[in-house]
The first five atom37 places (N, CA, C, CB, O) and aatype in JSON, in Angstrom:
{
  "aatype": [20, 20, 20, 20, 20, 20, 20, 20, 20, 20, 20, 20, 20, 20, 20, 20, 20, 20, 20, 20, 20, 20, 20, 20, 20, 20, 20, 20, 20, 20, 20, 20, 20, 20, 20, 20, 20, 20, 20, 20, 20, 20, 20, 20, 20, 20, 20, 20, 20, 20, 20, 20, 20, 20, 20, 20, 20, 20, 20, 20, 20, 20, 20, 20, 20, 20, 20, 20, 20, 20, 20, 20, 20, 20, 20, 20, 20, 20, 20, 20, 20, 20, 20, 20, 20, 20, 20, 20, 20, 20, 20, 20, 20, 20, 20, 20, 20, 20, 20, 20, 20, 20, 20, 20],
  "atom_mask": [
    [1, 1, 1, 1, 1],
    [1, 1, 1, 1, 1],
    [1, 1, 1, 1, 1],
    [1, 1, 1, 1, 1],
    [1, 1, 1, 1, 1],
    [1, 1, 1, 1, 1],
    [1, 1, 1, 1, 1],
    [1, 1, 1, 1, 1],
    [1, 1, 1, 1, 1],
    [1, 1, 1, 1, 1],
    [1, 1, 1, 1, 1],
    [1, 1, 1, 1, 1],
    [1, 1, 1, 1, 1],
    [1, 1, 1, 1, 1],
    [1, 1, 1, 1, 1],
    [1, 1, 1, 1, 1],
    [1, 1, 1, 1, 1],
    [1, 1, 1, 1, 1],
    [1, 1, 1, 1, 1],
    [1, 1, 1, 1, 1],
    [1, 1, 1, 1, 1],
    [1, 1, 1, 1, 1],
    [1, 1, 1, 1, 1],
    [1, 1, 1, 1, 1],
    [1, 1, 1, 1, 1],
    [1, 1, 1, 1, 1],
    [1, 1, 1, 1, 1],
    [1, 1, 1, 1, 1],
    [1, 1, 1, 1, 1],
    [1, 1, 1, 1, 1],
    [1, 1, 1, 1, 1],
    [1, 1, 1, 1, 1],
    [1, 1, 1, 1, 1],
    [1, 1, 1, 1, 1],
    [1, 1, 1, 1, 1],
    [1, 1, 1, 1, 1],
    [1, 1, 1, 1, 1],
    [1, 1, 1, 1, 1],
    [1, 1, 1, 1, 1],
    [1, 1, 1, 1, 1],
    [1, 1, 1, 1, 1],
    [1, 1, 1, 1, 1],
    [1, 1, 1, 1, 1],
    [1, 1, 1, 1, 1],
    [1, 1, 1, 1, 1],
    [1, 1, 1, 1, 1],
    [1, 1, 1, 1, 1],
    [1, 1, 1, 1, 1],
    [1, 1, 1, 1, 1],
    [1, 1, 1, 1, 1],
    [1, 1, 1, 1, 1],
    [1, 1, 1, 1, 1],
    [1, 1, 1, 1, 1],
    [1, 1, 1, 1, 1],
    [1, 1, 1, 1, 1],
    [1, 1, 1, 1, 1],
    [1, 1, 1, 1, 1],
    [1, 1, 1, 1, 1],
    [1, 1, 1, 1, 1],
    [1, 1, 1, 1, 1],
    [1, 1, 1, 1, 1],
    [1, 1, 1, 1, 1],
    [1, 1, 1, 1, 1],
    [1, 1, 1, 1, 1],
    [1, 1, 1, 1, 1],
    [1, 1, 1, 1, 1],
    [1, 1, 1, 1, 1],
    [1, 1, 1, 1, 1],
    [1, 1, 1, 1, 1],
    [1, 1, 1, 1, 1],
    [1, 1, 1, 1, 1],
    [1, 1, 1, 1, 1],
    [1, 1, 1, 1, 1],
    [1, 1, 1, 1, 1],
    [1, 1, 1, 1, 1],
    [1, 1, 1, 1, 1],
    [1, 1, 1, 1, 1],
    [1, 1, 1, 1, 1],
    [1, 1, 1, 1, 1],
    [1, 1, 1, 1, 1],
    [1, 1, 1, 1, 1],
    [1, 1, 1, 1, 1],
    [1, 1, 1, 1, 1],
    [1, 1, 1, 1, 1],
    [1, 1, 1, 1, 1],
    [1, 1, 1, 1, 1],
    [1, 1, 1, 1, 1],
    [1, 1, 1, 1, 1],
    [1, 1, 1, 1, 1],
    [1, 1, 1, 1, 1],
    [1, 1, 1, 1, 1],
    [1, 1, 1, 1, 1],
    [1, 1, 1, 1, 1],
    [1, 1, 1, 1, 1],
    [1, 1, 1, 1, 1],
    [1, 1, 1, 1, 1],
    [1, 1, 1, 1, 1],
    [1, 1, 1, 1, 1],
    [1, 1, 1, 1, 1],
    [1, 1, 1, 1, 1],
    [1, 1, 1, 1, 1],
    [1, 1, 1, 1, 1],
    [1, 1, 1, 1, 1],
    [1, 1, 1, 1, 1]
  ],
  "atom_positions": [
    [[89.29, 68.0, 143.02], [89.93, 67.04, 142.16], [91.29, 67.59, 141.73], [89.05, 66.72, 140.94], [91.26, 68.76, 141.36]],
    [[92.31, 67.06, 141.71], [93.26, 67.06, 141.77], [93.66, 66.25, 139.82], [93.55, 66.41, 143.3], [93.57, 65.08, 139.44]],
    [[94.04, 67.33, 139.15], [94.43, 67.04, 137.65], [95.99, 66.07, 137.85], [94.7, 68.81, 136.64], [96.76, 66.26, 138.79]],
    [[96.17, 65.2, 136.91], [97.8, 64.84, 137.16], [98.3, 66.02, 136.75], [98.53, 63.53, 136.29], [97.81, 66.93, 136.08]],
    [[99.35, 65.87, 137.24], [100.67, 66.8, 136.72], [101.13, 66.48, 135.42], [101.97, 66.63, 137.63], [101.73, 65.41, 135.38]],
    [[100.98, 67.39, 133.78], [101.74, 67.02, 132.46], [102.41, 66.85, 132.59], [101.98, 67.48, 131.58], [102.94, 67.16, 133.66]],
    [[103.06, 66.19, 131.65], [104.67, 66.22, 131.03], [104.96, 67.93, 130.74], [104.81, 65.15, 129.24], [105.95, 68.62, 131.01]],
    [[104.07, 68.17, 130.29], [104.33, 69.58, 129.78], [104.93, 70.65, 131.1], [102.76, 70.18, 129.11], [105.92, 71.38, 131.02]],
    [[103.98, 70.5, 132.36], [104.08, 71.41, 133.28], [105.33, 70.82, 133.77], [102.89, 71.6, 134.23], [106.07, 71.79, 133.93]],
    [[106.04, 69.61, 134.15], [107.31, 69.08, 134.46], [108.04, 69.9, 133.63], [107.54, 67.58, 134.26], [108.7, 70.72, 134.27]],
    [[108.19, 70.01, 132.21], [109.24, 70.34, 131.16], [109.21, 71.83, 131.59], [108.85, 69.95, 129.42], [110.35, 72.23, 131.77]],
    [[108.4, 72.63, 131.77], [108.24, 74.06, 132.4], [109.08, 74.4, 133.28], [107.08, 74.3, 133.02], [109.92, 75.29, 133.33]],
    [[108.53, 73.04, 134.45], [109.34, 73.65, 135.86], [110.89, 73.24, 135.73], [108.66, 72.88, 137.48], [111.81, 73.94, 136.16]],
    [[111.06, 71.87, 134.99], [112.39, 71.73, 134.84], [113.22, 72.86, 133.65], [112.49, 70.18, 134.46], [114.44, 72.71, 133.68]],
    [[112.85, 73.69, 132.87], [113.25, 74.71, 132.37], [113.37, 75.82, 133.45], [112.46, 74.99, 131.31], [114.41, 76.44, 133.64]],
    [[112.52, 75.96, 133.97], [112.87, 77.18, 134.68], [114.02, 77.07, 136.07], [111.42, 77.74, 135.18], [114.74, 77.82, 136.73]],
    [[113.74, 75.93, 136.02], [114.86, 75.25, 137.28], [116.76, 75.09, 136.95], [114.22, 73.33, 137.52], [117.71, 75.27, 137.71]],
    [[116.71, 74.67, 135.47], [117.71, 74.49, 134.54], [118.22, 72.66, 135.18], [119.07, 76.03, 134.68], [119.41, 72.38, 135.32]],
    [[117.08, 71.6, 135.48], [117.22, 70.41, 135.7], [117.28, 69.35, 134.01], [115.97, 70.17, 136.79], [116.65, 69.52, 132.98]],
    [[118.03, 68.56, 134.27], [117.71, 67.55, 133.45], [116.51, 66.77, 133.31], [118.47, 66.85, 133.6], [115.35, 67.08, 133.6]],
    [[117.04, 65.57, 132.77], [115.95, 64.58, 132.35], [115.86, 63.08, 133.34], [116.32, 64.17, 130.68], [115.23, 62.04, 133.13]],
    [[116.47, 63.33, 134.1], [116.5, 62.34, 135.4], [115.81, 62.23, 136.83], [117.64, 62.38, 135.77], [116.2, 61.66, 137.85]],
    [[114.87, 62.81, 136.63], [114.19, 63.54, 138.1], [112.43, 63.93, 137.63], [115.28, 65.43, 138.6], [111.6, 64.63, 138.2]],
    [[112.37, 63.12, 136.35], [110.62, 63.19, 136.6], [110.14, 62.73, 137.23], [109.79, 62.89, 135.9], [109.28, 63.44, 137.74]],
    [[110.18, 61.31, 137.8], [109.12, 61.03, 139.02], [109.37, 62.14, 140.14], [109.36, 59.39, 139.77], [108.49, 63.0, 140.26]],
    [[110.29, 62.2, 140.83], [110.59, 62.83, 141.89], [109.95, 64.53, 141.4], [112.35, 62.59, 142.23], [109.71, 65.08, 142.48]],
    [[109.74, 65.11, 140.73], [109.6, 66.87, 140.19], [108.08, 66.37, 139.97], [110.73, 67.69, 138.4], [107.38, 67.38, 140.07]],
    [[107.23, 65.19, 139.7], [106.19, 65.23, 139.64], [105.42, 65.17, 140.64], [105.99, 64.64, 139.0], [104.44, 65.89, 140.81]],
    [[105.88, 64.12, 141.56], [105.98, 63.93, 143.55], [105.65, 65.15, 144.03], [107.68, 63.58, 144.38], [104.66, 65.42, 144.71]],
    [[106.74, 66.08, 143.55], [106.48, 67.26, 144.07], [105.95, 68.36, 144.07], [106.95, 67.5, 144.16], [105.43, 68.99, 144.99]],
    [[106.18, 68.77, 142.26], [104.47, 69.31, 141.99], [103.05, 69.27, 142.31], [104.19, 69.11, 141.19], [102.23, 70.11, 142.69]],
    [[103.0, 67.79, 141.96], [101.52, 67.37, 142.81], [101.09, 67.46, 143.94], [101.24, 66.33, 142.85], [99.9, 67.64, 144.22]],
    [[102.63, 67.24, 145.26], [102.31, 68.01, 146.78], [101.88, 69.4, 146.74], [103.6, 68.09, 147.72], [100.98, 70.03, 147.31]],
    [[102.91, 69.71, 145.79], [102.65, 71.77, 145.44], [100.89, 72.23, 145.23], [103.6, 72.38, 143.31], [100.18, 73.11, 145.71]],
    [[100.73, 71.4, 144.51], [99.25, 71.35, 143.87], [98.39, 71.49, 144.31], [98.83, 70.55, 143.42], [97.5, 72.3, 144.03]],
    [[98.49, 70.29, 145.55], [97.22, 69.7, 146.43], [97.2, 71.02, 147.57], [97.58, 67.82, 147.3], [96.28, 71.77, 147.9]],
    [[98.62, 70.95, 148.0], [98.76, 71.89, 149.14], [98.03, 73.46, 148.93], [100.39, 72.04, 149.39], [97.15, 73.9, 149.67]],
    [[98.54, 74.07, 147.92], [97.93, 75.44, 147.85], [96.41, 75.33, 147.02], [99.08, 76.51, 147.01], [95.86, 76.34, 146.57]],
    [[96.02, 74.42, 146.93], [94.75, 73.97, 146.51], [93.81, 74.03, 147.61], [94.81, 72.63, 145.97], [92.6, 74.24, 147.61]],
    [[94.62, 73.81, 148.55], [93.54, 73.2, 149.97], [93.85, 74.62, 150.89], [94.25, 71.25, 151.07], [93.05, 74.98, 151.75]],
    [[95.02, 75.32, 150.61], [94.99, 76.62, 151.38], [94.54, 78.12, 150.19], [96.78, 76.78, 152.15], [94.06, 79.11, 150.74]],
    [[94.73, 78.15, 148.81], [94.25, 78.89, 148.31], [92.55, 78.85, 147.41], [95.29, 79.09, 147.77], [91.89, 79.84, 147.11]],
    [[92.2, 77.41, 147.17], [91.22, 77.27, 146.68], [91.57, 76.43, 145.58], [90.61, 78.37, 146.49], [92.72, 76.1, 145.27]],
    [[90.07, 75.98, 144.77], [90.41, 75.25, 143.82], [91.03, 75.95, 141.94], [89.09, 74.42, 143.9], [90.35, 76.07, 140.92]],
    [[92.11, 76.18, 142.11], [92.77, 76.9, 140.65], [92.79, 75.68, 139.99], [94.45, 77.73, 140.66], [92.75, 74.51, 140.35]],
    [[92.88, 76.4, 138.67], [93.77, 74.94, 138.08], [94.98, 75.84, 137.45], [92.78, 73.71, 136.61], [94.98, 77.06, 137.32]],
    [[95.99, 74.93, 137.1], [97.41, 75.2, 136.89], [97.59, 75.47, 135.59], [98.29, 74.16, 137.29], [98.64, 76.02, 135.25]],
    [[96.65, 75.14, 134.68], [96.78, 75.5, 133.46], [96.23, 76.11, 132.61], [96.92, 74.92, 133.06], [96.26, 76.07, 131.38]],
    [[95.43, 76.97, 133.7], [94.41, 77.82, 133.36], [94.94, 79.6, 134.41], [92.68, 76.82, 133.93], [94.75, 80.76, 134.04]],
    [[95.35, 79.3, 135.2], [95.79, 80.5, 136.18], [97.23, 80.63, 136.2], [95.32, 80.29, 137.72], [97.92, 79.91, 136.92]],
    [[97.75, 81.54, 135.43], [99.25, 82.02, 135.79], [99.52, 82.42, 136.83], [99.75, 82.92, 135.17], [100.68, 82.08, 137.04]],
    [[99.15, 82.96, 137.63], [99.28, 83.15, 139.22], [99.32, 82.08, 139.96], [98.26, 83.86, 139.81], [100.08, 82.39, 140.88]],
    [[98.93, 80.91, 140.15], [98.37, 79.9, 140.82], [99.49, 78.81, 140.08], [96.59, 79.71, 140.57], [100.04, 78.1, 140.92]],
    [[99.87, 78.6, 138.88], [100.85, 77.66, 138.71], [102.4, 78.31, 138.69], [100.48, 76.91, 137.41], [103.37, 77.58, 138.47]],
    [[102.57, 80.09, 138.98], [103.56, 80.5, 139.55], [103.64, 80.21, 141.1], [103.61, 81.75, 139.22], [104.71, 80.41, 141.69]],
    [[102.89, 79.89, 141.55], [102.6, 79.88, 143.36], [103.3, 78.24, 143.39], [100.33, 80.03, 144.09], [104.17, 77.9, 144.19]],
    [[102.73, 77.44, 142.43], [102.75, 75.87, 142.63], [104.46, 75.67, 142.5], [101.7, 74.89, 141.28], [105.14, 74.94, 143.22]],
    [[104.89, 76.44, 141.49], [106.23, 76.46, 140.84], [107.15, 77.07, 142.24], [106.24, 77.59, 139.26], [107.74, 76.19, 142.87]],
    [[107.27, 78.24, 142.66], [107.78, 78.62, 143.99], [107.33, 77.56, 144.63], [107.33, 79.95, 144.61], [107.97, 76.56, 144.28]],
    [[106.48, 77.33, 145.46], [106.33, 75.86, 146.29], [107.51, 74.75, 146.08], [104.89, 75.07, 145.78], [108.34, 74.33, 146.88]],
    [[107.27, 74.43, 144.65], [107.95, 72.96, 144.37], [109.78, 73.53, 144.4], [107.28, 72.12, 142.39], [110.67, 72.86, 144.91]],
    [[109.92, 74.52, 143.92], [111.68, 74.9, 144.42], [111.6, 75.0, 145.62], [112.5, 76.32, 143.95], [112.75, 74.69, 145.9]],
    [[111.09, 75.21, 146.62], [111.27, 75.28, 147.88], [111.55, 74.31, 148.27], [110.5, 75.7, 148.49], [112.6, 74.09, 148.86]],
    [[110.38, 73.2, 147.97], [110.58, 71.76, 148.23], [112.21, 71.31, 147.75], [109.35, 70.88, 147.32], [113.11, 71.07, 148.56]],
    [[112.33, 71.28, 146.55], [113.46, 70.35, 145.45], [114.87, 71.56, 146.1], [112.92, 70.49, 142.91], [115.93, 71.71, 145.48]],
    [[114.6, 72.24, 147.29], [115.78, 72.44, 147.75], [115.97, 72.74, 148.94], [116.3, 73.16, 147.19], [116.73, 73.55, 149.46]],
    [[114.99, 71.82, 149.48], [115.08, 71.37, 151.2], [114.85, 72.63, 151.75], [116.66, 70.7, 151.87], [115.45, 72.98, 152.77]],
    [[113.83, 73.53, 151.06], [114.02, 74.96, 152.07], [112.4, 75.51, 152.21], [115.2, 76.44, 151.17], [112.09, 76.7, 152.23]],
    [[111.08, 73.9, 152.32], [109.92, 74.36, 152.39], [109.39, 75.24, 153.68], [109.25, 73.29, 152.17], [108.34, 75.86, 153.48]],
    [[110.05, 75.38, 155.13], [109.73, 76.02, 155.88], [109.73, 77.55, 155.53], [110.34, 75.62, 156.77], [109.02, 78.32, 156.18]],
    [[110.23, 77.82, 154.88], [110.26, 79.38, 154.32], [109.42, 79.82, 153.24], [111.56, 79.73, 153.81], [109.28, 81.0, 152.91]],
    [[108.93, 78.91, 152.76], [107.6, 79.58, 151.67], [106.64, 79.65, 152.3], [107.07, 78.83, 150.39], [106.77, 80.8, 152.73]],
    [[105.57, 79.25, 152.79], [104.74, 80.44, 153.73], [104.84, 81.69, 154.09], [104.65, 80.21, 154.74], [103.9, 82.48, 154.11]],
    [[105.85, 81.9, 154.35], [106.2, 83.4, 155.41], [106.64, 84.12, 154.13], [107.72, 83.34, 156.94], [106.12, 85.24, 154.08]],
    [[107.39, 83.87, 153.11], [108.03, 84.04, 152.08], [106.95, 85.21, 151.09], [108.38, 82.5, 151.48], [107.02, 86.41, 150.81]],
    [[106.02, 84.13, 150.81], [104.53, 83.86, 149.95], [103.38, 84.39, 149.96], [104.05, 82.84, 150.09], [102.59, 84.46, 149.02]],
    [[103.22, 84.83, 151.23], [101.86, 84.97, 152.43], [101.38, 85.94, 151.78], [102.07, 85.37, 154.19], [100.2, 86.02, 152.14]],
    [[101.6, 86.78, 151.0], [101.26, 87.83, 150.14], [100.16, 87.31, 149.18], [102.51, 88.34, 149.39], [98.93, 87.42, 149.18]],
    [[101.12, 86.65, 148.27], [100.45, 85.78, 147.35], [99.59, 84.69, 147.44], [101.17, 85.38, 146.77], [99.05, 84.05, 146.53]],
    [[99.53, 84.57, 148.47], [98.76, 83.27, 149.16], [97.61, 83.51, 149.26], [99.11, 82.81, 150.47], [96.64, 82.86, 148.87]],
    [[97.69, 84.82, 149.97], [95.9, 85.2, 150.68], [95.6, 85.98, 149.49], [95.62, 86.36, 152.47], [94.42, 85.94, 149.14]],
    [[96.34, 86.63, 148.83], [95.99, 87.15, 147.58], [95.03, 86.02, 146.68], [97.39, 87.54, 146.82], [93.82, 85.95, 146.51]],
    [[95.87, 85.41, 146.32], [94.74, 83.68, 145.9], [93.86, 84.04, 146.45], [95.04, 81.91, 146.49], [92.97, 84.67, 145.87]],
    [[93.82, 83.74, 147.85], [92.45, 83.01, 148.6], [91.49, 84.27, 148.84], [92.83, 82.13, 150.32], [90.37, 84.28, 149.36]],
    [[91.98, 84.96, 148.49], [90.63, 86.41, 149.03], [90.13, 86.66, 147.39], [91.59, 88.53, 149.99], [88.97, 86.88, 147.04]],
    [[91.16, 86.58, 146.63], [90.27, 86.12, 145.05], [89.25, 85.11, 145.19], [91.28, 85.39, 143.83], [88.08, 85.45, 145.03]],
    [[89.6, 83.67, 145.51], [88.66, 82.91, 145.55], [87.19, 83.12, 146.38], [89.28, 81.95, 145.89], [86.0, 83.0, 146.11]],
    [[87.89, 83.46, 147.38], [86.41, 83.74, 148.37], [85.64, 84.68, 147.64], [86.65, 84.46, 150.03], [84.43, 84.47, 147.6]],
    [[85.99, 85.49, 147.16], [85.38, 86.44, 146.44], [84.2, 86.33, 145.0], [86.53, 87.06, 146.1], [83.17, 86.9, 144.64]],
    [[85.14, 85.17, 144.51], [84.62, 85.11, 143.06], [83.34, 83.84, 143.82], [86.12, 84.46, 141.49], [82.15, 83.87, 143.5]],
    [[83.76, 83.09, 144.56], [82.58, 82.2, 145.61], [81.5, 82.62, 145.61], [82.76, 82.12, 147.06], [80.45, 82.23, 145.11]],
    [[81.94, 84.04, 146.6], [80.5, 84.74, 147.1], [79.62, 85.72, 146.3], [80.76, 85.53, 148.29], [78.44, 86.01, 146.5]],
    [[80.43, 86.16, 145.36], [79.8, 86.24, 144.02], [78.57, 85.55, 142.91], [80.69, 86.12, 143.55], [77.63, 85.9, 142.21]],
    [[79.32, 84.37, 143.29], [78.52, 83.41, 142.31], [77.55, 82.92, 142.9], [79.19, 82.31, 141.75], [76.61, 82.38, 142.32]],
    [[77.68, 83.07, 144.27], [76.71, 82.57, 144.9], [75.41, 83.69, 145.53], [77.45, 81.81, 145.91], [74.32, 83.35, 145.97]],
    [[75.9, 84.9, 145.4], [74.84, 86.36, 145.41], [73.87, 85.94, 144.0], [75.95, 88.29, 145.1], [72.64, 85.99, 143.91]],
    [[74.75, 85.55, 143.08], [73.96, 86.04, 141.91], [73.34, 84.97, 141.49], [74.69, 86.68, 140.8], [72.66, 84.99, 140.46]],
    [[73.53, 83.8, 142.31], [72.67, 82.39, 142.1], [71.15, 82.79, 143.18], [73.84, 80.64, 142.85], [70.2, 82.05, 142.96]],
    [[70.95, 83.69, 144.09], [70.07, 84.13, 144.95], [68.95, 84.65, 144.47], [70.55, 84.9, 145.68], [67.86, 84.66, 145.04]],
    [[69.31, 85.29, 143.01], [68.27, 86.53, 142.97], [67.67, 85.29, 141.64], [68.99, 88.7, 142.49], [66.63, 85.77, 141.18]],
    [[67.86, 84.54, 141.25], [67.35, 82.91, 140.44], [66.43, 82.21, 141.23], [68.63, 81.71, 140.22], [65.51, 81.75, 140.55]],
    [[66.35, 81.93, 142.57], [65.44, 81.0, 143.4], [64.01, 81.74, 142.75], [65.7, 81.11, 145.39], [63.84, 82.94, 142.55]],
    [[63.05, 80.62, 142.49], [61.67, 80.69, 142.87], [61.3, 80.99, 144.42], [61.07, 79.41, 142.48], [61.87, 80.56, 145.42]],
    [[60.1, 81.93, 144.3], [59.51, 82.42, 145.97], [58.26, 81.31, 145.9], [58.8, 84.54, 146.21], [57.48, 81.21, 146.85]]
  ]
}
């Protein structure tokens, strides 16, 4: 599931960007691609709960809002699998320790 994008997290990225007040639909467009995308390659974060994961979303969406998304992958890839080997991790975790709970 996919949260909307705040006003709040817009006012963030447009601070850190140094954008005005003319470009919320379009910075929300794009966040939310940011969102979905490293959602579906790092796992399910949420953005307003993981500082790592809504710094990842934030790099993404400048990449985007300046025509230069072919280069965040290769850029990122650090941080990326970093995410995703967290996630797999905390997964297979939860799911070891849901094992030793079954009735025999």
């Amino acid at each position: 599931m996919v949260e909307p994008i705040t006003q709040e997290i817009i006012e963030e990225f447009k601070l850190r960007m140094r954008l005005g007040d003319d470009e919320d639909d379009n910075l929300r467009r794009i966040l939310k691609a940011s969102l979905e995308d490293l959602r579906d390659v790092c796992g399910d974060y949420d953005i307003n709960t993981s500082g790592r994961f809504k710094e990842l979303v934030f790099e993404r969406s400048r990449y985007v809002y300046n025509d230069a998304l072919e280069y965040f992958h290769t850029n990122f890839l650090t941080q990326i699998n970093n995410l995703s080997i967290a996630k797999a991790l905390e997964s297979s975790s939860s799911s070891v320790e849901g094992e030793g709970n079954e009735a025999i």
